[in-house]
C-alpha positions as CSV (number, residue, x, y, z in Angstrom):
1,X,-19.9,-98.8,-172.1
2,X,-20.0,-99.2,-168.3
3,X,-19.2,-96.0,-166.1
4,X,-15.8,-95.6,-164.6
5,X,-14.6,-93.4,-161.5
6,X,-11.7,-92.3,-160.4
7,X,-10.3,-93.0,-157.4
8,X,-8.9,-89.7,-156.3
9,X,-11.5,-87.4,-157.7
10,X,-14.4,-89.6,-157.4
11,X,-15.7,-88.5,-160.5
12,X,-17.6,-90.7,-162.9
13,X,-17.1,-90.8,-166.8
14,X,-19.1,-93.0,-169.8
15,X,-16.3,-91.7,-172.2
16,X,-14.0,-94.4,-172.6
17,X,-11.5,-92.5,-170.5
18,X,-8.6,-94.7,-168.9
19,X,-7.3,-91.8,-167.2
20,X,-9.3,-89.0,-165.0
21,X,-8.7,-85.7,-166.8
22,X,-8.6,-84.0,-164.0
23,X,-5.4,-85.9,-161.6
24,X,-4.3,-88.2,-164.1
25,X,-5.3,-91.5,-162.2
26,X,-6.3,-94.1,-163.9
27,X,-10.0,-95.3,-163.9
28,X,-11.4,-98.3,-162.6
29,X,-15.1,-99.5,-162.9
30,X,-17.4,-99.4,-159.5
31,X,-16.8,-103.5,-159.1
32,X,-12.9,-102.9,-158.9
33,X,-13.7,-99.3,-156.4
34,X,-15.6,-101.3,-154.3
35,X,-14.0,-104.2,-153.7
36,X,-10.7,-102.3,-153.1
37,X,-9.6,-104.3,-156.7
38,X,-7.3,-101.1,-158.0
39,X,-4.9,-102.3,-160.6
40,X,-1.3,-101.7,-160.2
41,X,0.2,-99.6,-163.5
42,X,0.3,-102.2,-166.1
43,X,3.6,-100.2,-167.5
44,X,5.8,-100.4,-164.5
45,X,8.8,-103.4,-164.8
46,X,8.0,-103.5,-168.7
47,X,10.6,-102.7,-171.2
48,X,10.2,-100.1,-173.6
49,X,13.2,-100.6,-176.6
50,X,16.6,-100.6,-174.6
51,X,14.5,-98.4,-171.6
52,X,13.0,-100.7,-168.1
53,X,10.1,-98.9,-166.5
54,X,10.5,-98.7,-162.6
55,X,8.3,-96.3,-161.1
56,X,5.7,-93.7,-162.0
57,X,7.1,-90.3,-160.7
58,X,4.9,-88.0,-161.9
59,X,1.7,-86.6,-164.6
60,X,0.2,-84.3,-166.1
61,X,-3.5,-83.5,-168.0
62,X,-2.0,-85.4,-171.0
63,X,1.1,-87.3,-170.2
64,X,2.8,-89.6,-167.4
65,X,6.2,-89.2,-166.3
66,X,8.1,-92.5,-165.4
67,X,11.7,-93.5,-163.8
68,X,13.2,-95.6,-166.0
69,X,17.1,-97.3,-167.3
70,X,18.7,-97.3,-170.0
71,X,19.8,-101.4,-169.5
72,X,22.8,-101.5,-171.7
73,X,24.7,-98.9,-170.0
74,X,22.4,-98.4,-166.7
75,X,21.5,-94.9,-166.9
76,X,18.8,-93.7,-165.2
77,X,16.3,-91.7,-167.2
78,X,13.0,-89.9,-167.2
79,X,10.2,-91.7,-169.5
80,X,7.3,-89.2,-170.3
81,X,4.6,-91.2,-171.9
82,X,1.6,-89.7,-173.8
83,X,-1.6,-90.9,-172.5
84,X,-2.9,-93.7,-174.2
85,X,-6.3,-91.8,-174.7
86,X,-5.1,-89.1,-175.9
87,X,-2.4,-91.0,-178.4
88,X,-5.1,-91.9,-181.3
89,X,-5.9,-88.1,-181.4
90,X,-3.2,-87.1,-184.4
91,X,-3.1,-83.3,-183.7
92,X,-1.8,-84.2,-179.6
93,X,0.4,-87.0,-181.2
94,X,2.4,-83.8,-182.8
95,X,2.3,-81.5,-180.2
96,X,3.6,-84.5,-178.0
97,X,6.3,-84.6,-180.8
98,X,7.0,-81.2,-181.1
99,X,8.2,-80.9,-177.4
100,X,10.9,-83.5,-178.3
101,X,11.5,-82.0,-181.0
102,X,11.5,-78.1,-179.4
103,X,13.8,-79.2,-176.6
104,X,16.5,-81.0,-178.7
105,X,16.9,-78.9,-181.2
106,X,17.7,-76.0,-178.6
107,X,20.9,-77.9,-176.7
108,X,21.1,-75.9,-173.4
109,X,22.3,-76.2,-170.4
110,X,19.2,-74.9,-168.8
111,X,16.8,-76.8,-171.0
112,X,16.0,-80.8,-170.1
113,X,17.9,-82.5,-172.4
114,X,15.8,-85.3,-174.5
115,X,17.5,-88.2,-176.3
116,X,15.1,-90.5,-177.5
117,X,11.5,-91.3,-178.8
118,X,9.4,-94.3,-179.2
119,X,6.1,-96.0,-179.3
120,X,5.0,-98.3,-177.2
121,X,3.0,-102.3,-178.1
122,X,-0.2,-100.6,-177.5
123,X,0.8,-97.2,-179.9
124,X,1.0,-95.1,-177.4
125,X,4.1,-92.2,-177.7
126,X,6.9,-91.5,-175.7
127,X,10.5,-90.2,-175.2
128,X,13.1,-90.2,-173.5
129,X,14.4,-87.3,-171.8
130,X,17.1,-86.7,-168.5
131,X,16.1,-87.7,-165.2
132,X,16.5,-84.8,-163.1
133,X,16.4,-84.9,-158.7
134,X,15.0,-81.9,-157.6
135,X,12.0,-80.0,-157.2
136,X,9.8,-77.5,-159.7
137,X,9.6,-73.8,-158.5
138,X,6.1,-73.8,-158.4
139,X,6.6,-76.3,-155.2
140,X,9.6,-74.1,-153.9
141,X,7.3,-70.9,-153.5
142,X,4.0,-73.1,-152.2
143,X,6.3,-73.9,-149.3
144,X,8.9,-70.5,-148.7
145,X,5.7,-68.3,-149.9
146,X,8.6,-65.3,-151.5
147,X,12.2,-66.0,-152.1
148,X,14.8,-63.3,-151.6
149,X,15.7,-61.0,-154.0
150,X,18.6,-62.4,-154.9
151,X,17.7,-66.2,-155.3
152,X,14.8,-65.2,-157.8
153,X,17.3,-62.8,-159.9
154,X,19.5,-66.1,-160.1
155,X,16.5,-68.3,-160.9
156,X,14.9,-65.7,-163.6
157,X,18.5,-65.1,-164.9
158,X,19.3,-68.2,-165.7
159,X,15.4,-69.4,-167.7
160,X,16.4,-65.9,-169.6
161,X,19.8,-67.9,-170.7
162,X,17.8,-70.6,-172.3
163,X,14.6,-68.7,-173.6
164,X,17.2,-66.8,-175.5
165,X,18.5,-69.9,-176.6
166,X,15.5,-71.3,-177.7
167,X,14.3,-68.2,-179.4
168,X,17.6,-67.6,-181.2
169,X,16.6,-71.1,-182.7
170,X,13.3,-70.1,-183.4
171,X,11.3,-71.8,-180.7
172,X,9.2,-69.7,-178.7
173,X,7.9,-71.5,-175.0
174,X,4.6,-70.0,-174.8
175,X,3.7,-71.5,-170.8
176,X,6.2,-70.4,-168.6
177,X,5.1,-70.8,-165.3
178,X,6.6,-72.1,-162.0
179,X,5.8,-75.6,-162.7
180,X,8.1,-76.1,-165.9
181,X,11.0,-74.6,-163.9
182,X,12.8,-77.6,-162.4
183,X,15.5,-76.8,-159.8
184,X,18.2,-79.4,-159.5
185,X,21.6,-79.1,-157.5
186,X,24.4,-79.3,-159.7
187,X,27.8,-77.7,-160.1
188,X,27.5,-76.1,-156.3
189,X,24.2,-74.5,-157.0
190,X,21.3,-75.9,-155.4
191,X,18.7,-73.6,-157.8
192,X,20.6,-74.6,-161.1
193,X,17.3,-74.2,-163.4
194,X,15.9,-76.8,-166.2
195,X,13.2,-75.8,-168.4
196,X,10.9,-78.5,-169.2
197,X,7.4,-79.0,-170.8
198,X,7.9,-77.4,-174.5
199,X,4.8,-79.0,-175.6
200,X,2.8,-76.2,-177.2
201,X,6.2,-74.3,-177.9
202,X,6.0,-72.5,-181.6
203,X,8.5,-73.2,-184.2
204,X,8.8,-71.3,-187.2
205,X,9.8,-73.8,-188.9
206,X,6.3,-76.4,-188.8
207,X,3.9,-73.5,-188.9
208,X,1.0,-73.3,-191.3
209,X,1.6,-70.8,-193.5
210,X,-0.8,-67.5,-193.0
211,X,-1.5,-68.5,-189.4
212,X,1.5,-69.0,-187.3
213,X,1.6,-70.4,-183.8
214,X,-2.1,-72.1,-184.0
215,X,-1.3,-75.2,-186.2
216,X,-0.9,-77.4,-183.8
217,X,-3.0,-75.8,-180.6
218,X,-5.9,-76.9,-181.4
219,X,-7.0,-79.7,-179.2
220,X,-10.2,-79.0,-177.7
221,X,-8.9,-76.3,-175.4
222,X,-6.8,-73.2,-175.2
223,X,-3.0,-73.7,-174.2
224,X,-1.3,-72.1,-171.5
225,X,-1.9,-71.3,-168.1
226,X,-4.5,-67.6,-167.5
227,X,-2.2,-66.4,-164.9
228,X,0.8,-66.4,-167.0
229,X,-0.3,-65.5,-170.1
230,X,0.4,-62.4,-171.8
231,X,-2.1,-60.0,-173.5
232,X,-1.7,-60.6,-176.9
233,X,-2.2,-64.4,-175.9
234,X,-5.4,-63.7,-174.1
235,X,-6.4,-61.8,-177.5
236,X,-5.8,-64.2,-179.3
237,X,-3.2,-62.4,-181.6
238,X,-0.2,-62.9,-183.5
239,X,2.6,-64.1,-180.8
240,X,5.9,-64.0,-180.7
241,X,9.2,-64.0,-178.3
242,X,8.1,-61.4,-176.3
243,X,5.5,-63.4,-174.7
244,X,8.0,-65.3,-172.9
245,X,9.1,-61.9,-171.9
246,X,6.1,-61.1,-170.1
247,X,6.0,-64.7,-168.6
248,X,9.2,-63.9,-167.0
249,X,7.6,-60.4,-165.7
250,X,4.7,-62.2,-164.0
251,X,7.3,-64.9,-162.7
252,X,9.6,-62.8,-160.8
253,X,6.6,-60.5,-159.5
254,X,5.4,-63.6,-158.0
255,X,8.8,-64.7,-156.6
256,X,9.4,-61.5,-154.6
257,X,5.5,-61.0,-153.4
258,X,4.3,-64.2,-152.7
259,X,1.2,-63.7,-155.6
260,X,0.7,-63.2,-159.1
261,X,-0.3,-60.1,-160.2
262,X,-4.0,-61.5,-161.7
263,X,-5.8,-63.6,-159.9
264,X,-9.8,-63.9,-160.3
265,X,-12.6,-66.6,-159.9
266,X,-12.8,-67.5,-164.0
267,X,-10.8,-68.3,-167.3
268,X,-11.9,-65.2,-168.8
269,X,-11.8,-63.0,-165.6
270,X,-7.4,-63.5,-165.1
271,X,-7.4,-62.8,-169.1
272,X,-9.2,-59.3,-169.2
273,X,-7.5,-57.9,-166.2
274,X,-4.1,-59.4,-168.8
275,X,-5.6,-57.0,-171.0
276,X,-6.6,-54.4,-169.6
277,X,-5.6,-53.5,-166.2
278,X,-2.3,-52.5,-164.9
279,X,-0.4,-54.8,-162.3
280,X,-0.8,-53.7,-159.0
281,X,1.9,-52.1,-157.1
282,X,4.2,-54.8,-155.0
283,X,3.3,-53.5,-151.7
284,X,-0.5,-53.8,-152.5
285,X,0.0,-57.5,-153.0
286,X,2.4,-57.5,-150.1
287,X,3.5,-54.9,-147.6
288,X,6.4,-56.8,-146.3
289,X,8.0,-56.7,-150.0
290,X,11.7,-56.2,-149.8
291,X,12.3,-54.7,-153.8
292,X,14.8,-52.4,-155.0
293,X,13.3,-49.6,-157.2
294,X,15.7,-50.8,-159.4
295,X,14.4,-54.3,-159.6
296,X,10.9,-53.0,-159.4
297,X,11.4,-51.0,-162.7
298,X,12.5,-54.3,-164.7
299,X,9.0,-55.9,-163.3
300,X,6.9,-53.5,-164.6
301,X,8.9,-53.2,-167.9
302,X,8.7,-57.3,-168.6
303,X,5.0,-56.7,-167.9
304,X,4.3,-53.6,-170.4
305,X,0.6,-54.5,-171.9
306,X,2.1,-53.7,-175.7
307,X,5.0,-56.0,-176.7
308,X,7.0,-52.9,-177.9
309,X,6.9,-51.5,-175.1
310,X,8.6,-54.6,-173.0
311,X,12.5,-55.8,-173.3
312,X,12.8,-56.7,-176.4
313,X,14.7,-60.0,-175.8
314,X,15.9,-62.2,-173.0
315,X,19.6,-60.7,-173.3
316,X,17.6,-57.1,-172.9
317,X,15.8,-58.5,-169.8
318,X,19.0,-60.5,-168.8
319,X,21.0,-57.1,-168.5
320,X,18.7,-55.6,-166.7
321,X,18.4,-58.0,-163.6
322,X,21.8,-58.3,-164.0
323,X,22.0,-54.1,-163.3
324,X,19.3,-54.4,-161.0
325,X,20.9,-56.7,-158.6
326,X,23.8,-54.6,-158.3
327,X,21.7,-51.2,-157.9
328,X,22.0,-49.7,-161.2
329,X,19.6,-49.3,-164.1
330,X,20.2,-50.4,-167.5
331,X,19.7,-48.0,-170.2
332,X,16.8,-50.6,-172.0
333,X,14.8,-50.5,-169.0
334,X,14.2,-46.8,-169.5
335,X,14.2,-47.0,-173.3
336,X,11.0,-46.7,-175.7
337,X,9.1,-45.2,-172.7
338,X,7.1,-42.8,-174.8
339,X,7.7,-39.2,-175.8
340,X,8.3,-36.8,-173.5
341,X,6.3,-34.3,-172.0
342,X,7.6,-30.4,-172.7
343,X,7.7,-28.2,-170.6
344,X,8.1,-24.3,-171.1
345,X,11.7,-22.9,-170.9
346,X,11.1,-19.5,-169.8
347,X,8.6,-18.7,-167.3
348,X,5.8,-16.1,-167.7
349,X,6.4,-12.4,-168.3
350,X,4.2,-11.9,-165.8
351,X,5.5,-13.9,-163.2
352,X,8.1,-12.5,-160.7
353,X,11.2,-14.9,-159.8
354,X,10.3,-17.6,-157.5
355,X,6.6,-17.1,-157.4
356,X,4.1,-20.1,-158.7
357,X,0.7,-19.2,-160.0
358,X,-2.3,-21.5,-160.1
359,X,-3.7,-21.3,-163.4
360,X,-7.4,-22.0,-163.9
361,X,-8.2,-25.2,-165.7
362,X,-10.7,-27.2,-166.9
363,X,-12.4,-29.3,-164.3
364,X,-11.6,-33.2,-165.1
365,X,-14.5,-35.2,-165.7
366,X,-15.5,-38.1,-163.6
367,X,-13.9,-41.4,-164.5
368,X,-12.3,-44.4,-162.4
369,X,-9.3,-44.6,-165.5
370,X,-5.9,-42.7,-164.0
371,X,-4.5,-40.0,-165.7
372,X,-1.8,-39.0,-166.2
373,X,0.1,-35.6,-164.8
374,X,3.7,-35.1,-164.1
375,X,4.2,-32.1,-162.1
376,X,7.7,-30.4,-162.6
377,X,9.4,-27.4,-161.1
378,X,13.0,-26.2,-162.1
379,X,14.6,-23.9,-159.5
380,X,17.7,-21.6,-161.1
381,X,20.2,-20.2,-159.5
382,X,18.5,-16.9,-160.1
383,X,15.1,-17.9,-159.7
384,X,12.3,-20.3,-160.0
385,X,10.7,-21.4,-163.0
386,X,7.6,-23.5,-162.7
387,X,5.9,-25.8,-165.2
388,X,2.5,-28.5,-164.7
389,X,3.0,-31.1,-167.2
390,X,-1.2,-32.2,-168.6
391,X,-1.7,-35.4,-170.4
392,X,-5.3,-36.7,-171.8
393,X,-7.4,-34.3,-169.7
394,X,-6.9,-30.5,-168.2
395,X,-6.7,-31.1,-164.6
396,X,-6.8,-28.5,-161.4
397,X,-3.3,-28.2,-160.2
398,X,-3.2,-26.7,-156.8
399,X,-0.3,-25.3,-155.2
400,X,1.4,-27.6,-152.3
401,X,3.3,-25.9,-150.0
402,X,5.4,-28.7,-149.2
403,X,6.1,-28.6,-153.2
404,X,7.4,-24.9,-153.1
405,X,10.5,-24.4,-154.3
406,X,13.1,-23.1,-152.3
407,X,16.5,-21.9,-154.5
408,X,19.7,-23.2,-154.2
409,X,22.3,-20.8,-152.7
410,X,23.4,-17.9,-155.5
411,X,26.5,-19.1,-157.0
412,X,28.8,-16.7,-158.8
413,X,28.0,-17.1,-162.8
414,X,31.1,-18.6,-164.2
415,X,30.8,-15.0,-167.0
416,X,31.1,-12.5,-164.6
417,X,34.3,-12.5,-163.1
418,X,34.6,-10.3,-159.9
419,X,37.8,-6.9,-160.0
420,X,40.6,-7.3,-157.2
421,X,38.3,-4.6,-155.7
422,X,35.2,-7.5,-154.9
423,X,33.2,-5.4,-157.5
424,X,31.5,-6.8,-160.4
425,X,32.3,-4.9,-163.6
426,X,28.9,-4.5,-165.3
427,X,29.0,-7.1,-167.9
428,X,26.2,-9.8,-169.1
429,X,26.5,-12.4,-166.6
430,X,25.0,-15.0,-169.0
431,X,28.1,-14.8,-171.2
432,X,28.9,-19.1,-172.0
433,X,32.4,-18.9,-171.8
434,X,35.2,-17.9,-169.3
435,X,39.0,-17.9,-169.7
436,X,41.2,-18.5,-166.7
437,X,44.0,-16.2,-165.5
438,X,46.2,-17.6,-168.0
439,X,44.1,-16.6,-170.7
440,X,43.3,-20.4,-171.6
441,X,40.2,-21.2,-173.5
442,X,38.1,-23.7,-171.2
443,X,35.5,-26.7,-172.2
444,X,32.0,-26.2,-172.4
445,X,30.0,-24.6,-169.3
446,X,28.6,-27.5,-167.5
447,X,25.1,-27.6,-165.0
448,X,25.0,-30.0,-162.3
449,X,21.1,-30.5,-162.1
450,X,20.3,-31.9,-158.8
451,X,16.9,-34.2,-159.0
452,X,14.7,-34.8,-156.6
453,X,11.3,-37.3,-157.5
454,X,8.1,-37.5,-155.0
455,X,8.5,-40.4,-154.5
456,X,12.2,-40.8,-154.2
457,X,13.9,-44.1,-155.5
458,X,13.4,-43.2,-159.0
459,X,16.0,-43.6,-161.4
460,X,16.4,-40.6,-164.1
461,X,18.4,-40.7,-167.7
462,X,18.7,-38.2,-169.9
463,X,16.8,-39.1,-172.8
464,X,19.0,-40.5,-176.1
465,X,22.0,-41.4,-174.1
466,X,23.6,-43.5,-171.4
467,X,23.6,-40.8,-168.7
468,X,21.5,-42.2,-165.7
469,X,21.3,-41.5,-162.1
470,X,19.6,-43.0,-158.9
471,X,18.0,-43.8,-157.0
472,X,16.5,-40.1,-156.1
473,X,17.8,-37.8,-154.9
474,X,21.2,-37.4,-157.4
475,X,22.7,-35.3,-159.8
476,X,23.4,-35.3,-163.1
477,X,25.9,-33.0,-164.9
478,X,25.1,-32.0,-168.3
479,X,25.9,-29.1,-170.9
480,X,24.8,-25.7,-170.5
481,X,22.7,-24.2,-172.8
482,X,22.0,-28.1,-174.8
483,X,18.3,-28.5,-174.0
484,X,17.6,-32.0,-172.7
485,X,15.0,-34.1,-171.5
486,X,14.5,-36.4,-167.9
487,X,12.9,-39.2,-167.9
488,X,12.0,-40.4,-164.6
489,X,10.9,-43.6,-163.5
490,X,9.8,-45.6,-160.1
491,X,8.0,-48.9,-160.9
492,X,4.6,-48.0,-162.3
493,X,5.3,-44.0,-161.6
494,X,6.5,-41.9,-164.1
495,X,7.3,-38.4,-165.5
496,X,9.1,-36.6,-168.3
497,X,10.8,-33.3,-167.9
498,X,12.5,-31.2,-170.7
499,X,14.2,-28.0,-169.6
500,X,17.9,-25.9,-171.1
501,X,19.9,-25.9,-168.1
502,X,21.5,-22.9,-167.3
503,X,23.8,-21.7,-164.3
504,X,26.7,-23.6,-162.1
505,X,23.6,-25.7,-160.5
506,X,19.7,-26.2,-161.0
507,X,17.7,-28.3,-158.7
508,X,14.5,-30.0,-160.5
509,X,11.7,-31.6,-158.5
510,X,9.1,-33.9,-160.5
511,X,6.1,-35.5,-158.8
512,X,5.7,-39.1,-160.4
513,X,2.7,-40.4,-161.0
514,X,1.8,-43.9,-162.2
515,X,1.4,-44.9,-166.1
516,X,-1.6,-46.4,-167.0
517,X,-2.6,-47.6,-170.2
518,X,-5.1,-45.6,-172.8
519,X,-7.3,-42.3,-171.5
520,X,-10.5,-44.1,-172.7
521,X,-12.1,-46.9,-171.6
522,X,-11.8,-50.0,-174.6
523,X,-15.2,-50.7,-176.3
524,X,-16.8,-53.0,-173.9
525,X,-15.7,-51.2,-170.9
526,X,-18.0,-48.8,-169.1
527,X,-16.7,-45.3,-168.0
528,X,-16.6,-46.4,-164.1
529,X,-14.0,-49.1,-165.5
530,X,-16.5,-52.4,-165.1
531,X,-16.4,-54.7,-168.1
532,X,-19.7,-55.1,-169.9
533,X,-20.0,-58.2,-172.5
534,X,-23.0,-59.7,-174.0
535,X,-24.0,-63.1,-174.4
536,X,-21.7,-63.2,-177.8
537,X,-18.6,-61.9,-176.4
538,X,-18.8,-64.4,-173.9
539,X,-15.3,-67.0,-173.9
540,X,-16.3,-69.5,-175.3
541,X,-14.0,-73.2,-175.5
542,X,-15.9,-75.1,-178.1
543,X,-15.3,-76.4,-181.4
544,X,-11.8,-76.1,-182.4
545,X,-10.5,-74.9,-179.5
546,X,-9.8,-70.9,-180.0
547,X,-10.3,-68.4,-177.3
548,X,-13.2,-66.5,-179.2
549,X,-12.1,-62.8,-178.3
550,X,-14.3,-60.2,-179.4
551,X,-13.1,-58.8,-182.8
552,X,-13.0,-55.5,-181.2
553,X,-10.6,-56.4,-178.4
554,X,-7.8,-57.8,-181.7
């Protein structure tokens, strides 16, 4: 078989090939590169059922994408045309199907609408889907480098309108990226989003049975793209919705920094820092970010390492942008954030009002991993209480002055009314109830609890219901006497705070500090945080195509 090239890439093949794997051109001997002899596409000007081929207008690893028209009632369409290389391979015949298939059975707005499917004289398969006039957003941020906040809630918005559509019907994407989000102009909006490219989507419904999702990925090579995939992809696990969920995270931190939030030199190297490092912060990747703490709060939800620990649907995620962009935050972005951390509700006998000891702890051992500490202190209108919040490891707290509390101004306790005379009949001043002149019973004593995060910009809900303030510093009014618990949150940074309010006022101060995943390093991870992995835990993309994870890392 004589060697072809390609005459883009330049590289040579002995395969058979008749298009280069790498751009999609299509190969030509050395006579034909020499002599400047380049064949024109054979397809173009051909008919194909009731469809004319006009021009090639784009391609892919294993397809071609043509204009063509419908010739009966002249309407152009988009022709997407399997390669005819890869068309004799059965298993990319239906994954090639199963995108039709996927995308039709959905009927959205925001999803490219297919209508037909075919073969062509020489076998090879194709259908027929709308022609769309626009551009894809992976082209749109290549050129504007970040869009503003706005434009990327309305772009992200509108793909979690059809993902929910598609996973209502079952049909899971699986490669989200920037590339399968077409923007068209239509109905006055020039960023009105299609969805395209469902062709390793998973459908419940054509599964094998014991092993969902991996039927029909098996091709030679693992689907999806590294820098969009979630963990559980990049482990090889069991998927499901949710991993369009964390697409959407690492789409939208990419839209308002300029990056995603992996990057690294290998296959392998984006998909262990999917597993098993935490995003960076936005203004790492970009100083010049313009986020809301709000909005910041959703990105770091979507991208939550566990599943359960992300929204647990688009309309979940869809509420929360939707909050976000008007400077609220909705109560699923705080939910399922773990349990809290207690603090004591009384300070130490020993301990005057308003004085802070340093107690002596346990020195923490070396490691690179963060921990995690949430430092609170609740000031009373009589006094100061103060509490240091340990997780994983016993840590040295020392004593910031810029961190002392300083109380609130003494406010009469509602239970000790003051005589005619301005003096105060000796009573318990901690009584829970007043009545008014009258002699009317009153509602419950309420606190106002003022709360103030290092950094501010946090938003804080009281844990179990709807009750949320932000961004720091606000206030929160509660009931005195109920215990409750904060939770606290400012992207990555995070603390939990349970204290009894008591008093007209208390003013609580929590230092955040940022969530990281387990206190240990995972087997195959040194302490110092640098993976370690032998010859046979190597990635491997032989055979039939699996990403061969270590059975450890499952």
């Amino acid at each position: 078989m004589a060697t072809k090239i390609c005459p883009v890439c330049k590289n040579e093949y002995e395969g058979g090939e008749v298009f280069c794997p790498i751009d999609g051109a299509r190969v030509v001997t050395h006579t034909q590169m020499e002599s400047g002899d380049i064949p024109d596409d054979p397809l173009i000007g051909q008919m194909l059922d009731k469809y004319k081929v006009i021009r090639q207008i784009g391609e892919g690893g294993m397809g071609l994408v043509y204009e063509g028209i419908h010739t009966v009632i002249e309407k152009r369409v988009a022709i997407k045309l399997l390669r005819d290389d890869f068309s004799s391979r059965p298993e990319v015949v239906a994954r090639f199907r199963q995108e039709a298939k996927s995308a039709s059975r959905i009927g959205h707005e925001h999803i490219v609408d297919i209508s037909d499917f075919g073969e062509t004289p020489q076998g090879a398969s194709y259908f027929i889907m709308e022609y769309l006039e626009g551009e894809d957003l992976a082209n749109v941020l290549e050129r504007e480098g970040v869009l503003a906040v706005p434009r990327a809630i309305a772009i992200v918005s509108q793909c979690c309108r059809a993902l929910g559509a598609a996973h209502s019907k079952g049909i899971v994407h699986r490669d989200m990226k920037p590339e399968n989000i077409f923007l068209v102009s239509r109905h006055d909006n020039a960023d009105f989003v299609k969805i395209v490219d469902f062709g390793i989507a998973k459908m419940s419904d054509i599964e094998t049975e014991g092993e969902p999702g991996r039927k029909l990925t098996k091709t030679g090579m693992i689907f999806g793209t590294p820098e969009y995939m979630s963990p559980e992809q990049a482990a090889g696990k069991h998927l499901d919705h949710r991993v369009d969920v964390y697409a959407m995270g690492v789409i939208l931190f990419e839209c308002v920094t300029g990056r995603v939030p992996f990057v690294g030199d290998s296959f392998m190297g984006i998909l262990t820092q999917h597993m098993f490092e935490e995003p960076p912060a936005l203004q790492e990747v970009n100083q010049h970010v313009e986020c809301s703490a709000e909005l910041e709060m959703v990105i770091y939800k979507a991208l939550a390492k566990a599943p359960e620990d992300r929204y647990q649907d688009m309309p979940a995620l869809l509420e929360a942008l939707e909050a976000a962009s008007e400077g609220r935050v909705a109560k699923s972005t705080l939910a399922g954030y773990g349990e809290p951390v207690k603090a004591p509700r009384k300070p130490p006998r020993s301990l005057a009002p308003g004085r802070v000891s340093s107690p002596t702890m346990a020195e923490p051992q070396p490691s690179r991993l963060p921990m995690i500490l949430a430092i609170a202190v609740v000031l009373a209108a009589g006094g100061g209480v103060a509490a240091w919040f340990l997780s994983q490891r016993p840590v040295v707290v020392a004593q910031n002055p810029d961190m002392r509390p300083t109380p609130d101004a003494v406010v009469p306790d509602a239970g000790s009314p003051t005589s005619p005379g301005g003096s105060t009949p000796d009573t318990d001043t901690g009584a829970d109830a007043t009545q008014d002149d009258a002699g009317a019973p009153t509602g419950p004593s309420m606190t106002i609890i003022h709360v103030e995060t290092r950094p501010d910009g946090a938003s804080v809900q009281v844990a179990n219901t709807e009750q949320i303030c932000g961004p720091t510093p606000c206030d929160l009014e509660v009931v005195s006497g109920v215990p409750i618990v904060l939770q606290a949150r400012h992207g990555l940074s995070v603390g939990d705070l349970e204290i009894t309010p008591e008093g007209s006022r208390t003013t609580v101060q929590m230092a955040l500090v940022r969530r990281t995943g387990a206190g240990r390093p995972p087997a195959g991870m040194t302490a110092n945080g640098d993976t370690r992995m032998t010859d046979t835990q190597t990635t491997t993309m032989m055979g039939g195509g699996d990403l061969k994870v270590p059975d450890i890392f499952r």
